[in-house]
GUKOL-918214 format. One record per residue: residue number from 1; residue in one letter; x, y, z of N, C-alpha, C in turn. Coordinates in nm, 4 decimals. Layout:
<rs>
> n, res, n_px, n_py, n_pz, ca_px, ca_py, ca_pz, c_px, c_py, c_pz
> NUM, a, X, Y, Z, X, Y, Z, X, Y, Z
...
</rs>
This chain:
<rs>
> n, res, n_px, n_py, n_pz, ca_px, ca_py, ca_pz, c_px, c_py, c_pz
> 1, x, 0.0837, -0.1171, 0.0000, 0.0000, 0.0000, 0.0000, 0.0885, 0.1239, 0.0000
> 2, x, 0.0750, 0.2314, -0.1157, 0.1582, 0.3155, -0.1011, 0.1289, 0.4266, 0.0047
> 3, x, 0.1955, 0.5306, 0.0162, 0.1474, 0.5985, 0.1746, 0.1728, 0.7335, 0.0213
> 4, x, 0.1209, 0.8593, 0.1154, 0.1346, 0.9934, 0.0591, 0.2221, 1.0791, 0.1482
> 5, x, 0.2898, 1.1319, 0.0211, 0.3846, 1.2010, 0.1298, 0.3820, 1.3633, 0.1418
> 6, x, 0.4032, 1.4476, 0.1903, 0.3269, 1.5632, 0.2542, 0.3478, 1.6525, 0.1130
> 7, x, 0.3828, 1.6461, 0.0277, 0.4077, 1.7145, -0.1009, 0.2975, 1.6919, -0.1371
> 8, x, 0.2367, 1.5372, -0.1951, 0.1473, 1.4706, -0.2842, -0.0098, 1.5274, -0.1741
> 9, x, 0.0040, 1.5408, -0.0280, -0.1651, 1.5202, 0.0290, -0.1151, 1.6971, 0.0179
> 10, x, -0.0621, 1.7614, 0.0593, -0.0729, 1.9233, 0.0413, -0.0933, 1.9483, -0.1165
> 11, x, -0.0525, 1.8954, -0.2205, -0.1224, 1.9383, -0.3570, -0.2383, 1.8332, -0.4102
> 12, x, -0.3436, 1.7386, -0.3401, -0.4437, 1.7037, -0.3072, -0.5420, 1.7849, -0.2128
> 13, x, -0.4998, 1.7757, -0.1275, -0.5835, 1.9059, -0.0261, -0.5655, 2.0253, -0.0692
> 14, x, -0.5394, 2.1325, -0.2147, -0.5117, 2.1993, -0.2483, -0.6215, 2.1992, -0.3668
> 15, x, -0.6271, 2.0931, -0.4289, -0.7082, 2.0811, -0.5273, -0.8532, 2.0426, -0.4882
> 16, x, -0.8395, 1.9626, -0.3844, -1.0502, 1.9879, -0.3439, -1.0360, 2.0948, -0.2853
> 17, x, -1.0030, 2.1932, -0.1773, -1.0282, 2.3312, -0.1926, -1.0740, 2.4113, -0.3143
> 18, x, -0.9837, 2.3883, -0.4333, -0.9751, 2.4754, -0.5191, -1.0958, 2.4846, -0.6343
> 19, x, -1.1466, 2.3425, -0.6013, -1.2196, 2.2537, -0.6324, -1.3905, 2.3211, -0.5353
> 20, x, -1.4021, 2.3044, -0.4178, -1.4850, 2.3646, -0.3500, -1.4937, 2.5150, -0.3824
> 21, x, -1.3966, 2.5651, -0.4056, -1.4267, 2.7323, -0.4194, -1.4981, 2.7530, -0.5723
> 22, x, -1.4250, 2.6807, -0.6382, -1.4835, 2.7061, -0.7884, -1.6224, 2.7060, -0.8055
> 23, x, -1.6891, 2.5472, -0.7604, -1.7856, 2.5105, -0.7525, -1.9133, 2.5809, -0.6710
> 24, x, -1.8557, 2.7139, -0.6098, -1.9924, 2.8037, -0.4878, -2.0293, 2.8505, -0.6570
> 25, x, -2.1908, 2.9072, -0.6152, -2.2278, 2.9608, -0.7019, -2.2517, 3.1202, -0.6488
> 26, x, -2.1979, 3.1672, -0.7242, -2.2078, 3.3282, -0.7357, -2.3360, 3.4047, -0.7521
> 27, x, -2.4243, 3.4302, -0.6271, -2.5425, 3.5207, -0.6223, -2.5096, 3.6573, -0.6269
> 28, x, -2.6332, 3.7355, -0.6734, -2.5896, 3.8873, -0.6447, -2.7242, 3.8872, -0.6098
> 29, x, -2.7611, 4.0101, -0.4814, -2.8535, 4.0504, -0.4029, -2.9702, 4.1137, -0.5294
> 30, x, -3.0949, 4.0595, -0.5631, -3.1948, 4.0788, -0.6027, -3.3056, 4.1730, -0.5172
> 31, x, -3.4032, 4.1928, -0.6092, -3.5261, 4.2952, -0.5351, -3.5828, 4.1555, -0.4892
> 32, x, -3.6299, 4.0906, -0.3677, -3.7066, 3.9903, -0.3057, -3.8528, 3.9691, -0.3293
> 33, x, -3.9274, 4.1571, -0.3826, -4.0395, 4.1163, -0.4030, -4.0418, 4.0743, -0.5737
> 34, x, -3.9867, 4.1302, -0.6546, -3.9664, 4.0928, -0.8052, -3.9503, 3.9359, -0.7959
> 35, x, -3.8516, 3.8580, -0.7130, -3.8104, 3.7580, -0.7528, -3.9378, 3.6664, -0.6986
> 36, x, -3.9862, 3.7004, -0.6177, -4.0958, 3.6119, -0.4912, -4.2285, 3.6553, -0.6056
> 37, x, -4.2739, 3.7396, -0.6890, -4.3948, 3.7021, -0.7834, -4.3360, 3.6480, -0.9087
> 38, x, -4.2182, 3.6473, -0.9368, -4.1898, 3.5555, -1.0411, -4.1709, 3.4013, -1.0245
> 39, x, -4.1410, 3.3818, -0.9149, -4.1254, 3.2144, -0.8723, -4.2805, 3.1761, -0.8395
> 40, x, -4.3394, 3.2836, -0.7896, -4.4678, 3.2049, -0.7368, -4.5700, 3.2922, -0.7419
> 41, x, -4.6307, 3.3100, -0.8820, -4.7233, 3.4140, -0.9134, -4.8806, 3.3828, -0.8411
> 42, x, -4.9433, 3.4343, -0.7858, -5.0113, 3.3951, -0.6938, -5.1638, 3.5082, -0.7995
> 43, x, -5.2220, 3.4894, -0.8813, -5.2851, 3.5479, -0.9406, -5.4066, 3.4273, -1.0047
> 44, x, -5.5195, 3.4754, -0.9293, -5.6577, 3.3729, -0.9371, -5.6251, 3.3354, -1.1159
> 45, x, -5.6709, 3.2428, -1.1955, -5.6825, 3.1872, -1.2842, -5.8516, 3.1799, -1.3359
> 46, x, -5.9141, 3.1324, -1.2312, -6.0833, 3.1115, -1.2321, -6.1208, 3.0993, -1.1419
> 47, x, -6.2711, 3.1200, -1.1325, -6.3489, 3.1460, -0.9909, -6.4737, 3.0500, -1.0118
> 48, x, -6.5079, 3.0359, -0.9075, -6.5788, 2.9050, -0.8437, -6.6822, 2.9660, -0.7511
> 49, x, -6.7923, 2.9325, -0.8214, -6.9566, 2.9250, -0.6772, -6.9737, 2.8170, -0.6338
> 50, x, -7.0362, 2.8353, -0.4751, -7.1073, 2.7753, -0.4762, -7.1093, 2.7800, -0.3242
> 51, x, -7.2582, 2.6847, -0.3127, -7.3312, 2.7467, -0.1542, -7.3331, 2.5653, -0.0699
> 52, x, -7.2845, 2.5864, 0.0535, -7.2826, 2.4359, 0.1109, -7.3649, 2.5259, 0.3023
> 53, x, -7.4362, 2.4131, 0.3291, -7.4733, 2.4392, 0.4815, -7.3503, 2.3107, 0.6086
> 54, x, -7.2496, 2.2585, 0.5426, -7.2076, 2.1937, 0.6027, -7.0784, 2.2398, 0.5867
> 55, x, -6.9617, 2.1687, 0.7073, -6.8532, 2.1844, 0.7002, -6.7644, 2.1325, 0.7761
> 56, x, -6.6151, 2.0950, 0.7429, -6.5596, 2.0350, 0.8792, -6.4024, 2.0990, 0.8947
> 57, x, -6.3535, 2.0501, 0.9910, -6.1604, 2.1011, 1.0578, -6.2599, 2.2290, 1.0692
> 58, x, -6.3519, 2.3033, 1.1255, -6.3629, 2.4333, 1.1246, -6.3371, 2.5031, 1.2782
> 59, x, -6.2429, 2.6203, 1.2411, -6.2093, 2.6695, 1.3746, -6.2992, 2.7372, 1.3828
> 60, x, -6.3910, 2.7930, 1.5510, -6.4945, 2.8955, 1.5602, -6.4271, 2.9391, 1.7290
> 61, x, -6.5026, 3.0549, 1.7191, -6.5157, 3.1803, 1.8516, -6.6104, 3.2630, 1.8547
> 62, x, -6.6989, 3.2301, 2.0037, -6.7729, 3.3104, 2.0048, -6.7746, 3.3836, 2.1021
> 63, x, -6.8515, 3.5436, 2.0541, -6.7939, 3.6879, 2.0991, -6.8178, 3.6764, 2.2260
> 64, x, -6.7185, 3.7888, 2.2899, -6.7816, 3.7852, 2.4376, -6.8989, 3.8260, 2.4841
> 65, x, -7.0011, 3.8732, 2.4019, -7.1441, 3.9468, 2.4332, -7.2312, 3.7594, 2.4280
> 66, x, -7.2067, 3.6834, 2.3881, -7.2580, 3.5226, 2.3121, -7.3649, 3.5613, 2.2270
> 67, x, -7.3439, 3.6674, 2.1232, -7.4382, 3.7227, 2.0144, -7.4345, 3.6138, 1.8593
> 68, x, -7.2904, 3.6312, 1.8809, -7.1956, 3.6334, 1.7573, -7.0960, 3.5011, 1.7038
> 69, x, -7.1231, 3.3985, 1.6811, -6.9899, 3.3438, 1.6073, -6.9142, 3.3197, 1.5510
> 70, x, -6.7805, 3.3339, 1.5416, -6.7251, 3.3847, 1.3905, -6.6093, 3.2390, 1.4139
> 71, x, -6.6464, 3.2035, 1.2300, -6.6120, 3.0422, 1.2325, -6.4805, 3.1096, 1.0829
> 72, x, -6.4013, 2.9489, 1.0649, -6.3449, 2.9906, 0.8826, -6.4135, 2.8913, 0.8068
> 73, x, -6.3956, 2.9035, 0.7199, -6.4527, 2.7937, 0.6310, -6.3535, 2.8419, 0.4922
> 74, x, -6.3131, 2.7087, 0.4297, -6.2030, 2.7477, 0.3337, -6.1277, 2.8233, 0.2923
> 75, x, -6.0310, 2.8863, 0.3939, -5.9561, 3.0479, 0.3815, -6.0568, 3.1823, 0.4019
> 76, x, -6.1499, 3.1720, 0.4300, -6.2244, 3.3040, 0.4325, -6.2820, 3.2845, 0.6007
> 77, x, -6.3335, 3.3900, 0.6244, -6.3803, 3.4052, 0.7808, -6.5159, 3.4448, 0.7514
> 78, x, -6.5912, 3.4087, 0.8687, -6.7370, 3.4371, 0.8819, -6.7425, 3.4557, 0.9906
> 79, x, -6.9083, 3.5687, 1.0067, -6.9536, 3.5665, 1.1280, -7.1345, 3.5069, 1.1105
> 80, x, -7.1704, 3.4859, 1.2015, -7.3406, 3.4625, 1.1889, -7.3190, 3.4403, 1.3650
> 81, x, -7.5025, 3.4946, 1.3211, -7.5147, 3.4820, 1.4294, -7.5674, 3.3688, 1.5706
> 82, x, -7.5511, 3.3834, 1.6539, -7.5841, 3.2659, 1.7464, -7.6526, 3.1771, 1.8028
> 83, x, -7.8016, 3.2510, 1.7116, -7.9279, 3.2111, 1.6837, -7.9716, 3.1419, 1.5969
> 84, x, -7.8449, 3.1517, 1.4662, -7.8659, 3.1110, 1.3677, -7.9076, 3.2300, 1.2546
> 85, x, -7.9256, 3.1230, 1.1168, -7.9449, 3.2480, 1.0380, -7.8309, 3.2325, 0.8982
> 86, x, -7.8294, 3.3144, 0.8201, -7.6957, 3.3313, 0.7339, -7.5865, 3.3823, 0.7812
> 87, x, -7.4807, 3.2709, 0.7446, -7.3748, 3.3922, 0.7541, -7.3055, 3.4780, 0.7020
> 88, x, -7.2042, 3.5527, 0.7312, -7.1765, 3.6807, 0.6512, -7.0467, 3.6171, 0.6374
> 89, x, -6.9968, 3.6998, 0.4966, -6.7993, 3.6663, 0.5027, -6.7867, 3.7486, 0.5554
> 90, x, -6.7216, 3.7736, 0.6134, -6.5790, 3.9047, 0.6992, -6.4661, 3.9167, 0.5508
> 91, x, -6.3968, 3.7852, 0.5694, -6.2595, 3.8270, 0.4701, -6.2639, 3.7237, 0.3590
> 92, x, -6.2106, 3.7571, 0.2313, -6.2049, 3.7151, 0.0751, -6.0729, 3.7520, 0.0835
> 93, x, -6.0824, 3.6503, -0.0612, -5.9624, 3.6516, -0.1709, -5.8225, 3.6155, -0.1541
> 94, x, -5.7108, 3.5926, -0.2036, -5.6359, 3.4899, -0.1885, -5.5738, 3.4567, -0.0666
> 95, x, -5.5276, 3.5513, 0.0487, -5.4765, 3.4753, 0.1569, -5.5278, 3.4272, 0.2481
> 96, x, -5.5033, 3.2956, 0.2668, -5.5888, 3.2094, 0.3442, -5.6314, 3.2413, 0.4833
> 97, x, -5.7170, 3.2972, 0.5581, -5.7653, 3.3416, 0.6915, -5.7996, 3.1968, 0.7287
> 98, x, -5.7632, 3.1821, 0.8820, -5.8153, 3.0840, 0.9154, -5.7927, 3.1253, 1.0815
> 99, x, -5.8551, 3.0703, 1.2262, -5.8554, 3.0790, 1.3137, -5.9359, 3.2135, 1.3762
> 100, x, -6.0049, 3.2334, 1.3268, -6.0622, 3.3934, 1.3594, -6.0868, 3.3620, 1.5785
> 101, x, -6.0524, 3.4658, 1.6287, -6.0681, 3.5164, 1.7935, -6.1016, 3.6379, 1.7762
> 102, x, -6.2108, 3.6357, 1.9134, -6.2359, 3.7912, 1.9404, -6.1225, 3.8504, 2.0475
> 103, x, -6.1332, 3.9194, 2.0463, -6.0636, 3.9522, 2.1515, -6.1310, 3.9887, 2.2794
> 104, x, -6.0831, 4.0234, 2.4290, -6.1375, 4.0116, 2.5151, -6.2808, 4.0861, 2.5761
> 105, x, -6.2138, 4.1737, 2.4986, -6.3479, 4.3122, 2.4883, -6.4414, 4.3095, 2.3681
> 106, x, -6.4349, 4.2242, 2.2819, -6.4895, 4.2445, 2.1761, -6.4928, 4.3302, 2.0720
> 107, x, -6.4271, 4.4278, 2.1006, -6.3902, 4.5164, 1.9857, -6.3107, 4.4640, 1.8544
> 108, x, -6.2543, 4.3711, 1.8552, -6.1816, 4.3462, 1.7479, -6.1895, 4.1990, 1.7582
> 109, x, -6.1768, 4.1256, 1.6155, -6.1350, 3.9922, 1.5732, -5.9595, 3.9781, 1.5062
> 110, x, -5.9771, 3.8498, 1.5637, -5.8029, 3.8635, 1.5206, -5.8414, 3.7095, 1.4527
> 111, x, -5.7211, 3.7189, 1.3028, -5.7354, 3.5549, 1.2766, -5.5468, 3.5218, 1.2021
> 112, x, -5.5689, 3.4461, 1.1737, -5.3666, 3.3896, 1.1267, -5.4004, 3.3513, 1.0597
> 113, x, -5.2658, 3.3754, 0.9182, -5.2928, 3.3818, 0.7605, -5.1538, 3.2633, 0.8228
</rs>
């Protein structure tokens, strides 16, 4: 078995270095929002009706007055009321709402996209 002698592993360990450096790829700092709608254009294509009285995984909260419940149902938020009845959307269109809370006072709903 031949052995290496410090000439031969220092111009080996010289060449995968040289080898590793070559091989980085060279970025230059881009605009993030230009590059983030070109990779992933997020722009409706077609739109879709339609009316269902059922639903499930649905997160709900109801207000602190117990008037009010505000549920999600497929990325959008609703409220109706506690009696029943129709409900209303709160929020549309592409980013997904889901988890709607009132907050303690009721003045405001909070939900996570």
């Amino acid at each position: 078995m031949q052995t290496l002698t410090n000439g031969k592993f220092i111009l080996l360990w010289a060449l995968l270095v040289a080898n590793l450096l070559i091989a980085q790829e060279k970025t230059t700092p881009k605009d993030s929002l230009k590059k983030a709608t070109k990779e992933l254009p997020l722009e409706p294509e077609r739109a879709i009706s339609f009316s269902t009285n059922k639903g499930t995984w649905i997160s709900l909260n109801v207000s602190p007055d117990g008037k009010t419940i505000a549920f999600d149902l497929l990325g959008d938020l609703y409220t109706l009321p506690i009696t029943g009845g129709k409900a209303n959307r709160s929020t549309n269109g592409m980013p997904y709402d889901v988890h709607p809370r009132y907050s303690s006072d009721g003045n405001a709903r909070i939900h996570f996209r």
